[in-house]
C-alpha positions in Angstrom: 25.1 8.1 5.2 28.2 9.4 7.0 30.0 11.0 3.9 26.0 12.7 3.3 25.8 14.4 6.6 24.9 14.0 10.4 22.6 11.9 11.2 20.4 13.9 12.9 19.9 16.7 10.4 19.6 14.0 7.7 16.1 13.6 5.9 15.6 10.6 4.1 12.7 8.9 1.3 12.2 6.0 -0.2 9.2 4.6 -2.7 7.4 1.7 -1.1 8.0 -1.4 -3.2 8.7 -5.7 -3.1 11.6 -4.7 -0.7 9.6 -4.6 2.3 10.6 -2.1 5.4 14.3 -3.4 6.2 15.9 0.0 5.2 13.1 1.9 7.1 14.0 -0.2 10.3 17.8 0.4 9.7 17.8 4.2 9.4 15.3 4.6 11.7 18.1 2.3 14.2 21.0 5.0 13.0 19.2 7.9 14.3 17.9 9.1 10.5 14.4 10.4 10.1 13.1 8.1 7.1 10.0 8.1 5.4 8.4 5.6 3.0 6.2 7.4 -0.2 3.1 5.4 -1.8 4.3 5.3 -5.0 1.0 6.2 -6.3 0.3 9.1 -4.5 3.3 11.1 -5.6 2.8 14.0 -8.5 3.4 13.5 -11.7 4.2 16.3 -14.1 2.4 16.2 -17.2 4.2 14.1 -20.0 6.9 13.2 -18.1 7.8 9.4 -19.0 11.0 8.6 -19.0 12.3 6.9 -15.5 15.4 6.0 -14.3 16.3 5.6 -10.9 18.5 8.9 -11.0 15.6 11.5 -12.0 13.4 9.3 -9.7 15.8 10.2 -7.1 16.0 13.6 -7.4 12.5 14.3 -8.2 11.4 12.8 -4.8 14.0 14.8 -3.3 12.4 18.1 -4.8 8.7 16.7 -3.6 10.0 16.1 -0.2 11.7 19.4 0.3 8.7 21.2 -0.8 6.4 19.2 1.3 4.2 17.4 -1.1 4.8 13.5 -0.4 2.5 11.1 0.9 4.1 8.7 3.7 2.5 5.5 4.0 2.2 3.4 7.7 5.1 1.4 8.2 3.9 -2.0 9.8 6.1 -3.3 13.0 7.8 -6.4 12.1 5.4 -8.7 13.8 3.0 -7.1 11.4 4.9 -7.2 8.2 5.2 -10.8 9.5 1.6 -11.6 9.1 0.8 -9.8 6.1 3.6 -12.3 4.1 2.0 -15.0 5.5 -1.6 -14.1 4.3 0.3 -13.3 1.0 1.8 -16.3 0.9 -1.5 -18.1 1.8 -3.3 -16.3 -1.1 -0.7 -16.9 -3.3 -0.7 -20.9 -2.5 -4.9 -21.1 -2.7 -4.1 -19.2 -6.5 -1.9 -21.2 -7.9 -3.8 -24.4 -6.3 -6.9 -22.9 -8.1 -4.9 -22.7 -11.5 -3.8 -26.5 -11.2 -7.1 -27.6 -10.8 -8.6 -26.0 -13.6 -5.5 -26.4 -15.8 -6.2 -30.7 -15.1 -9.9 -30.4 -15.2 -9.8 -28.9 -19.2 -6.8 -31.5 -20.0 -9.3 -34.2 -18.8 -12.4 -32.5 -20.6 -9.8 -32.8 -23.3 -9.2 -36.1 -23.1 -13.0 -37.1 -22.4 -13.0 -38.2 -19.0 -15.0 -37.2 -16.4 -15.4 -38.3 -12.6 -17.8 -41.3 -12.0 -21.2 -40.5 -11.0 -21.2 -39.2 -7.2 -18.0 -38.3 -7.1 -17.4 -34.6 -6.3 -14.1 -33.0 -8.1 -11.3 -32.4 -5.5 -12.4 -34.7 -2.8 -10.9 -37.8 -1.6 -12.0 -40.4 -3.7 -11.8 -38.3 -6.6 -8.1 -37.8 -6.2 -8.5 -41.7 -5.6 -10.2 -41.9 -9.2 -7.2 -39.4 -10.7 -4.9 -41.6 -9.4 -5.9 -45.0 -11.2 -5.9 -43.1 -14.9 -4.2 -45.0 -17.4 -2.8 -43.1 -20.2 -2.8 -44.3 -23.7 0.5 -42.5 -25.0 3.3 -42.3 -22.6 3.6 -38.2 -23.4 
């Protein structure tokens, strides 16, 4: 950023994304006025396809000169914080979902079902899972 220009006169803008707000935080820390773009909210010119990082680059570099980007609220860390964990909770109770369903069609496949009284996914169903005896070793 040094070899660009001072820091104070510096404008900088970046597409929100997977990478969180580090970069944010860090220019915001070197005295550099930073702002993060919804990705969907910036203009698209009609027919225009092709994207690299290059003409991504300079094209938010026209927008933001002229005035026509959309910032986006940048959580504090504490914030960011929380929102991985409830990502990371939804993400768990997902994939915990998908296992469940993926075992209960590979036992409708096989023609078992839980004893009478027993409902799926509580303890002594898991108990009743866990005394299946396979016929072929696959």
């Amino acid at each position: 950023m040094k070899k660009i220009g001072n820091n104070a006169d510096l404008e900088v803008c970046y597409e929100a994304g997977p990478t969180g707000y580090g970069i944010y935080r860090q220019l915001k820390e070197m005295g550099i006025s930073c702002m993060v773009i919804a990705p969907s909210l910036i203009p698209k010119r009609q027919g225009d396809r092709v994207k690299t990082d290059r003409r991504d680059a300079l094209r938010l570099a026209q927008l933001l000169r002229s005035g026509e980007l959309t910032t986006v609220w940048v959580p504090g860390e504490d914030d960011e914080a929380l929102r991985d964990l409830v990502r990371a909770r939804q993400d768990a109770k997902k994939d915990l979902l998908r296992a469940r369903h993926r075992l209960s069609k590979f036992l409708l496949r096989n023609g078992l079902c839980a004893p009478s009284g027993v409902r799926n996914w509580c303890t002594k169903h898991q108990h009743w899972l866990n005394t299946l005896k396979w016929e072929h070793r696959a």
